[in-house]
C-alpha positions, 0 to 999 in steps of 0.5 A: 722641801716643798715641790712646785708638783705639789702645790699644782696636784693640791689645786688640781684636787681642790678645784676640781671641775674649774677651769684652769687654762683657756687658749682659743677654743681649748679649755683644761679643767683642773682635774684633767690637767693633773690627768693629762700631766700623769699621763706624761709622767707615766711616759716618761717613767716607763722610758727610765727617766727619773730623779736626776734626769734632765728633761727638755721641754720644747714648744711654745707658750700653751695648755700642752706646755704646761701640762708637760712641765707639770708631768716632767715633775711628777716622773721626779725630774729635772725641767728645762725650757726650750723655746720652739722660736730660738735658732737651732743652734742656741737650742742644742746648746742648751739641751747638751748642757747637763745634758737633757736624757731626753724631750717633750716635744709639746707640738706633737701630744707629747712626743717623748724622745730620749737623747744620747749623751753627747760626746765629750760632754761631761754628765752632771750630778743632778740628783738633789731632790730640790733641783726643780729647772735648769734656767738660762742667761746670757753668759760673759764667757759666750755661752749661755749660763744655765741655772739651777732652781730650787723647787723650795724657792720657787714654790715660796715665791709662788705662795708669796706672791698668791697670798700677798695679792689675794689672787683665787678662783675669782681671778683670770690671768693672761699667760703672755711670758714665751718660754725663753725666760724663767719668769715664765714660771710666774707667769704660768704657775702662780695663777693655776696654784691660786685656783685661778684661770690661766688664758693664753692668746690664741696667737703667738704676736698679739698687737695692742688691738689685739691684746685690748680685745684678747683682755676684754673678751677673757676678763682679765683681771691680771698679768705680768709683763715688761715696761717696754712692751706696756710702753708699745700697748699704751702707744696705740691704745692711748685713745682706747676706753678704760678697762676696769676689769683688770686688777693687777699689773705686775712689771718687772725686767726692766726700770718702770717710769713714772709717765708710764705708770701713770697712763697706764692707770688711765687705761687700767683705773681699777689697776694695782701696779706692782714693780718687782726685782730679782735676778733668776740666781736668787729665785725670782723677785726678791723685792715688790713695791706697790706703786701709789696712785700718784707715782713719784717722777721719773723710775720707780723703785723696787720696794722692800724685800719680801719675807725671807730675803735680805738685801745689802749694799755694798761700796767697791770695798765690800762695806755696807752702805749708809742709807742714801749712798749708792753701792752695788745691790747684794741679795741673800735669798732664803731658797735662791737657786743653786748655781751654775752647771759648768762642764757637768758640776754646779759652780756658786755664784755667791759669794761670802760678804760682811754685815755688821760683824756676821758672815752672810752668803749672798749673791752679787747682782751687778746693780747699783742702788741706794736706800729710798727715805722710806726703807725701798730700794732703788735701781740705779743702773749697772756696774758692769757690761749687762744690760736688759732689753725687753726683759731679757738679761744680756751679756754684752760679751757674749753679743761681742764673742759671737760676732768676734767669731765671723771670719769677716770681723777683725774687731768688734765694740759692742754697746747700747744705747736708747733709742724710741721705745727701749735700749737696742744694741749697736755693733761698731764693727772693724771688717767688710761693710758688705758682710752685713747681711751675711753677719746677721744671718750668722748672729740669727742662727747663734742668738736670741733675736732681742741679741742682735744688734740693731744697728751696725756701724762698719770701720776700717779700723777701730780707734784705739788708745796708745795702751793698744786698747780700743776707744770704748769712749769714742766708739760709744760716742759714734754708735750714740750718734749712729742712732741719733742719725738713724732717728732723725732719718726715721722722722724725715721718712714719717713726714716727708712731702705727700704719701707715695703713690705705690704701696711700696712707697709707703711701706718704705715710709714706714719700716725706715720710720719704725725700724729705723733705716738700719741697713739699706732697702736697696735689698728689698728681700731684706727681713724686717730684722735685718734692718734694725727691727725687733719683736717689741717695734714689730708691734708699731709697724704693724699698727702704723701698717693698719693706720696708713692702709686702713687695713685690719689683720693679725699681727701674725701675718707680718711674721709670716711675711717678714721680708719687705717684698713680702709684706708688699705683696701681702698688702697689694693683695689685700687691696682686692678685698673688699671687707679691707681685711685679709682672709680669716678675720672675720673667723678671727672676730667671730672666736673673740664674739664667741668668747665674749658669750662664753664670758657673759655665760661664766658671768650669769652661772656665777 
């Protein structure tokens, strides 16, 4: 076994005196990131937490989060991630699964505190020296799955991916990935390993002005993220000049289109896109394709496995596939992660399937595919109810569990469709169409925000087939309809006759535009994401807000201000200020100026 510590303690020795994160005006050099990570292990240990323990890691994206994961592995325990930005609820969930001894609360230098055993909760076993973090998935029984990776795993893939794409000390990725999903480990731990310079933007919601003057001003020459979100960037920065300096753009979570890749190499010229594919049970990508400079139309495909991991399709009988036939995708991973933690024991999720007269363990991912001409594996959808959305793996019966548990609702149909920039999830829901608000106030304290539904279509009574059944084909058809309509309501709102004289006029204009007119503004105390916004189109109201105002300011201030009235407010405000742009801006613009010196000065000692 080699653990994940191992590979960061061996950087932290070797490059010393680099720099190993920037985030704003803080700078940790590697030996001080493997003091200040010591110095939590140290913590830890003298409160008795060791191999075996499970330890919460609460914050969001930052220098002291990954400080703290690093120090959580050095006391020899167990990491798991809780972002600071889920509801309260989903949050004690995941710390009383396994349960979690204790947490590092990174908001305030590293506050360790123990936790109690809930009652009722069975303890889990976890004293494998291999189990290095406890992941979460949206789960189809209504709770969250939780995963256990492998340190042997995920320091394979993170040597992999290191060495595959030459990625060292010359090299300076954004940190861009929150703490909610596993690929954060990629995203935060593959740089810092390489020697390379880890940069995390100084506000949690960057927009694309903000990303592309983020991106110039640290010289980025890398970063992971979703197509979705490169799909919202390239939508405001289609104009922009290109940015040579980046490298490397690694795509992953959801299909990448060939449009996408191709504008996207006209703002990156110098940029090598790779598409990866993996599901968190067999330990990140198993699969990476680097796309050519002429991609092929339409989805990409995923390429070949990457050393140490087999894939096999497989028919609806369990026999492989003939190339070129489609079949569900079944990994078998070197390392993968090593199951389910259910009620205190670890439950596979692998399963036993036949190839050419060998048994082989492998896991059954629920995608279909087929083989590419050339060997590459192409993603041909689902075969079941999940979905991605933003990268972020949904089971649609978990979204129907928590909605089927309001006392309001007497039946749910949950689906997805397409809608402007990435799949959203519509409920058609049999109950009180004045619980609207109450219900989405109730889902926001039990889920994710990319969970829910950003449309709800209320019935008196769902269509149901003469088994008793509802009628998921005609439900399906209505909710499709229901964003058609909500689209073409958008598209009236976007045009319609000359712009109104008050500000809240125009804002009107532009929230039905982005968000959609999923619930009516009559309430105008209502939160951006209770009318069908979510964090992705966020980024568009923001710019369409800055275009239609000729205003400049952090996208920050629209989470701050999330409500209707009081983005109205915020913008009435505004038009007392001169300059056209809120308070702080200028600080905001001097920060970046500042960092572009600091990069001409790294430019010049090199």
């Amino acid at each position: 076994m080699q653990a994940v510590d191992t590979l960061l303690r061996r950087a932290c020795e070797k490059f010393t005196d680099a720099t190993a994160i920037t985030a704003g005006s803080e700078s940790v050099s590697f030996s001080a990131l493997l003091s200040r990570a010591q110095d939590v292990a140290d913590e830890l240990t003298a409160q008795g937490i060791g191999p075996g323990d499970v330890v919460g890691v609460q914050g969001r994206r930052s220098a002291s989060v990954i400080v703290a994961v690093f120090g959580v592995w050095r006391a020899g325990a167990i990491v798991m991630l809780v972002d600071d930005a889920l509801p309260q609820g989903r949050r004690e969930t995941m710390l009383n699964c396994g349960p979690a001894r204790a947490t590092v609360d990174c908001a305030h230098g590293h506050r360790v505190t123990l936790r109690p055993a809930p009652e009722g909760v069975p303890v889990a076993d976890l004293d494998d020296e291999d189990y290095a973090y406890v992941a979460f998935t949206s789960g189809s029984t209504g709770k969250p799955k939780a995963i256990i990776g492998s340190h042997t795993g995920l320091s394979q893939f993170l040597e992999w991916q290191s060495g595959e794409f030459g990625i060292g000390p010359h090299d300076r990725f954004a940190h861009l990935t929150n703490l909610s999903f596993d690929v954060w480990f990629r995203d935060a731990l593959m740089p810092l390993i390489s020697g390379a310079t880890l940069c995390i933007p100084d506000q949690q919601h960057l927009d694309a002005a903000g990303v592309r003057e983020f991106l110039q001003s640290e010289e980025i020459t890398g970063f992971h993220l979703v197509p979705s979100l490169g799909k919202v960037w390239l939508s405001e920065l289609a104009q922009s000049e290109p940015m040579p300096a980046v490298r490397l753009s690694f795509f992953a979570g959801e299909p990448l289109d060939g449009a996408l890749v191709r504008s996207w190499q006209e703002l990156f010229p110098a940029c090598q896109v790779v598409n990866l594919y993996g599901p968190t049970e067999t330990t990140l990508a198993q699969h990476s394709h680097r796309v050519p400079e002429r991609p092929a139309a339409g989805i990409q495909q995923v390429g070949p496995n990457r050393p140490g991991s087999r894939s096999h399709i497989l028919d609806e009988h369990g026999k492989p596939c003939a190339d070129g036939a489609s079949g569900e995708i079944h990994i078998a991973a070197e390392h993968p992660s090593h199951g389910y933690l259910v009620d205190g024991r670890l439950v596979s999720p692998f399963v036993e399937i036949d190839v050419d007269g060998q048994r082989v363990v492998a896991y059954p991912t629920g995608d279909l595919g087929r083989r590419a001409a050339d060997g590459g594996l192409e993603i041909l959808g689902r075969a079941d109810d999940q979905i991605k959305i933003a990268g972020v793996r949904i089971e649609l019966q978990e979204v129907r569990s928590a909605i089927q548990s309001h006392p309001s609702v007497r039946d749910v149909f949950v689906c997805a469709q397409e809608d402007r920039f990435t799949k959203v999830i519509v409920a058609v829901v049999e109950g009180d169409t004045g619980a609207e608000r109450e219900l989405r106030d109730y889902l926001g304290e039990r889920l994710m925000s990319v969970m829910v539904p950003a449309a709800f279509l209320f019935k008196a009574e769902l269509p149901k087939l003469p088994n008793g059944k509802v009628d998921r084909k005609v439900l399906a058809e209505a909710a499709r309809y229901h964003i058609e309509e909500r689209a073409r309501r958008a598209a009236d709102a976007s045009t319609a006759g000359p712009r109104g004289r008050s500000v809240a006029e125009r804002l009107e204009r532009i929230w039905l535009s982005v968000a959609g007119g999923g619930a009516s503004l009559a309430d105008r105390e209502s939160n951006f994401f209770d009318v069908g916004g979510t964090s992705l189109t966020i980024v568009v109201l923001h710019a369409e807000i800055q275009r239609e105002f000729g205003v400049r300011f952090p996208l920050v201030r629209l989470f701050e201000h999330a409500s209707f009235n009081a983005q109205r407010r915020f913008l009435e405000s505004m038009a007392n200020e001169p300059s056209g742009r809120v308070p702080g801006a200028a600080a905001a613009r001097g920060r970046a100026g500042r960092g572009r010196v600091l990069s001409a000065r790294r430019t010049r000692q090199l």
